[in-house]
C-alpha positions as CSV (number, residue, x, y, z in Angstrom):
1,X,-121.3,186.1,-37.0
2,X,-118.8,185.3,-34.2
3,X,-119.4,183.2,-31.2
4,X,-119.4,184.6,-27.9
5,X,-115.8,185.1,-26.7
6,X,-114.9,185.7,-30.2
7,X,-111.9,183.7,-30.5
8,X,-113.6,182.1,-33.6
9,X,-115.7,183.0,-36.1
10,X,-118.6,180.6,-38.3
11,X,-116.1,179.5,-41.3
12,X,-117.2,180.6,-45.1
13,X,-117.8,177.2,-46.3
14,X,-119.2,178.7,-49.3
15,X,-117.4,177.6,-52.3
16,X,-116.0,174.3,-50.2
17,X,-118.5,171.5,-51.4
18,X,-116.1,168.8,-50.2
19,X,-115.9,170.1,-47.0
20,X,-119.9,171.1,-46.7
21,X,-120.1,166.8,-48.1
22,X,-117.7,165.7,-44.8
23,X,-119.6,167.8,-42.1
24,X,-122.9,166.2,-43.8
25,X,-122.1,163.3,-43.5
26,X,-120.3,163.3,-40.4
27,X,-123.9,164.8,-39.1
28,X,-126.2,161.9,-40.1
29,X,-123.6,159.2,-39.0
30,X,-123.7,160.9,-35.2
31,X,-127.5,161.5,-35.8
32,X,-127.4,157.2,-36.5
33,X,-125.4,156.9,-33.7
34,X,-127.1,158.9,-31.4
35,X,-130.8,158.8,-32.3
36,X,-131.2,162.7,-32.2
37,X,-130.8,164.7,-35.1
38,X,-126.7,166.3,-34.6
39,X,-125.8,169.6,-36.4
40,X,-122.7,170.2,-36.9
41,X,-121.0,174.6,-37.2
42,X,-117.3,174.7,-38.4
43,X,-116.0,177.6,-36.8
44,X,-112.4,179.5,-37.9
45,X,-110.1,181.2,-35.8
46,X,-110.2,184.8,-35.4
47,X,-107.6,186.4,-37.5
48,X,-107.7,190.0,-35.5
49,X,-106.1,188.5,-32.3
């Protein structure tokens, strides 16, 4: 899946649990902070530029 000017592509965080643990917990400290529930997409540049 690739966002729309496809400069970047949704990263495989797959077989990454440290980094799936970070973006986790980064979203429920900004959902704390913010009062509304924050989602967080890692994206990866596009390698066929």
């Amino acid at each position: 899946m690739k966002n729309s000017d496809d400069h970047y592509k949704i990263a495989s965080l797959n077989d990454t649990a440290t980094a799936i643990t970070i973006i986790k917990e980064a979203e429920n400290q900004l959902t704390q902070i913010t009062g509304h529930e924050v989602t967080l997409i890692a994206y990866e540049k596009n390698e066929e530029e």
